[in-house]
Structure formats: structure tokens, C-alpha cells
C-alpha positions as CSV (number, residue, x, y, z in Angstrom):
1,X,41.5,-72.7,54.8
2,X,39.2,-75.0,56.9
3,X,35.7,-73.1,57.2
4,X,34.2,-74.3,60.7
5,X,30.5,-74.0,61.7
6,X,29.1,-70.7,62.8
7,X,30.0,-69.6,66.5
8,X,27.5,-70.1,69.7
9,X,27.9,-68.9,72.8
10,X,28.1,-72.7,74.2
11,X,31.3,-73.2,76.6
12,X,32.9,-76.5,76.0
13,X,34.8,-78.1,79.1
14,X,38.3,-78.2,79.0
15,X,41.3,-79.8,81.2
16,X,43.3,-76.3,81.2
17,X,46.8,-78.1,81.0
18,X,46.2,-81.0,78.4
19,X,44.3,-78.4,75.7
20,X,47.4,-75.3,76.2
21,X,49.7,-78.0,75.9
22,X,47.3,-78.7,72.5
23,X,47.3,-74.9,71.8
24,X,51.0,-74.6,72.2
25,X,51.4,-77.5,69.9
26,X,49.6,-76.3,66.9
27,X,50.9,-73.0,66.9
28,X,54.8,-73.9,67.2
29,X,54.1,-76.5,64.2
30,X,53.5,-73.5,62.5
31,X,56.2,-71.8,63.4
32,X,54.1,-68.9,64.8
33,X,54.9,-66.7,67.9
34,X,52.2,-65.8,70.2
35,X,51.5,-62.2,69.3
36,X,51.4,-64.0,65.6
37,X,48.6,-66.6,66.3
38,X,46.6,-63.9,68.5
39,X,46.6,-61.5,65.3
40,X,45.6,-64.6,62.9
41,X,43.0,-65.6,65.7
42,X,41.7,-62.0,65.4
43,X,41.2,-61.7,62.0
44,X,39.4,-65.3,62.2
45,X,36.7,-63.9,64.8
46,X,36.0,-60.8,62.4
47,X,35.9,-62.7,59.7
48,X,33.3,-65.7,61.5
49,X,31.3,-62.4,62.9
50,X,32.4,-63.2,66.7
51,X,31.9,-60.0,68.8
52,X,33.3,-62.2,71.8
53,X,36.3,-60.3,73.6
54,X,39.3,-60.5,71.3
55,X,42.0,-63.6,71.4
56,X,44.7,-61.8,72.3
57,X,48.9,-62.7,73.2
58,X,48.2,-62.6,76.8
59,X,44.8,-64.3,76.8
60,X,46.9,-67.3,74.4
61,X,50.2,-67.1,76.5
62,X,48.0,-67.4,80.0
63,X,45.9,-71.1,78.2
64,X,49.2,-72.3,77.1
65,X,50.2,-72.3,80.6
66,X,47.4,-74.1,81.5
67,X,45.2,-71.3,82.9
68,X,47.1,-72.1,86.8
69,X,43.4,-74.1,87.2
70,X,41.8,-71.3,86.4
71,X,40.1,-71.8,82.7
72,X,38.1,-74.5,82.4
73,X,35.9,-74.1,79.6
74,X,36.6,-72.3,76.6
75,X,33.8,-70.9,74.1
76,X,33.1,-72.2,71.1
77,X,33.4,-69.0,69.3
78,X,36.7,-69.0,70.7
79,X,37.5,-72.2,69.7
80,X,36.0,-71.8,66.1
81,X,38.2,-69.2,65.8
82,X,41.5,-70.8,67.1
83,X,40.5,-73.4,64.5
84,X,40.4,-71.2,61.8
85,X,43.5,-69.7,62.4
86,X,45.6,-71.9,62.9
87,X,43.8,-73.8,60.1
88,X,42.9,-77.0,62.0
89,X,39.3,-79.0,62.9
90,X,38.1,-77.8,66.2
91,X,38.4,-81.7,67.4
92,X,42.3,-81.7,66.6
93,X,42.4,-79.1,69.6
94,X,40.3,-81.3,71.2
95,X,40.0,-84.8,70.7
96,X,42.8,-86.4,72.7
97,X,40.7,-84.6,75.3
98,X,38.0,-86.9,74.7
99,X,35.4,-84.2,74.7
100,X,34.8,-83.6,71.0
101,X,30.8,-82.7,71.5
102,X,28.6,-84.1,68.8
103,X,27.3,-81.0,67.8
104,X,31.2,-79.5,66.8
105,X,32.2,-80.7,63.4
């Protein structure tokens, strides 16, 4: 499994639609249902130490619809996470985004 770097509390921008499209990619590659990648995301954040609110199926299902606007950041716990889980780097959730940061590896 990928290890990422430790979690901050640093929001990263996101376009809402482009990165759930992203989201929704990487998780039906795996074959995974939402309830599934939420548990996986879970366990990631306990197992990274993140005491951010937990990833959970509606919190997934609401990004993948491209947040109607509303999300436009995303934490980087939250990403490290996602990344973990679904056993990615961060910058393949968002790279064709064109804001992989410098400081996320």
C-alpha cells in the first residue's frame, strides 16, 4: 500500500466537478461501492491519526456529484486519506487538475 505524508490541516483548491468525476473514477476501477470506499477511507484516517470528521458514503456520494458548487477545497488529511484507500498518489486525484502543490508528494 502507498504510505502518503503525514496529514495537515492545509485545504487544497479543488474544481468540485473535475476532482468527483476523479473520485468516482478511482473507486469504480476498483470495483468498490460507495459505502465500501468510505469504510476503506475510514480505516485510512485511523490508521494516518486524522481526527478530521469521518469520510463517510454521503460525504463521498455528495463530491462525486460535484459538490452542486458547493466544495471547493478539500483537506489534505482528507485527501491523504482517499489516497491511501484507494491505494493511489494524492496527485493521481489531482494532477489533471493542474494543482498538484509542491509540498504534496
Amino acid at each position: 500500500m502507498i504510505r502518503v505524508a503525514s496529514a495537515t490541516n492545509m485545504r487544497i483548491s479543488i474544481e468540485p466537478h473535475t476532482f468527483g468525476i476523479r473520485l468516482q473514477y478511482w473507486r469504480r476501477r476498483r470495483h468498490w461501492s460507495v459505502r465500501e470506499l468510505a469504510l476503506l477511507a475510514r480505516q485510512a484516517q485511523l490508521s494516518l491519526g486524522i481526527s478530521d470528521r469521518p469520510i463517510t458514503p454521503t460525504w463521498i456520494q455528495f463530491v462525486e456529484r460535484g459538490a452542486a458548487g458547493i466544495i471547493g477545497s478539500i483537506s489534505e488529511a482528507r485527501l491523504d486519506a482517499l489516497a491511501l484507500a484507494l491505494d493511489i498518489p494524492v496527485s493521481s486525484l489531482l494532477l489533471e487538475e493542474g494543482l498538484l502543490k509542491d509540498n504534496l508528494n
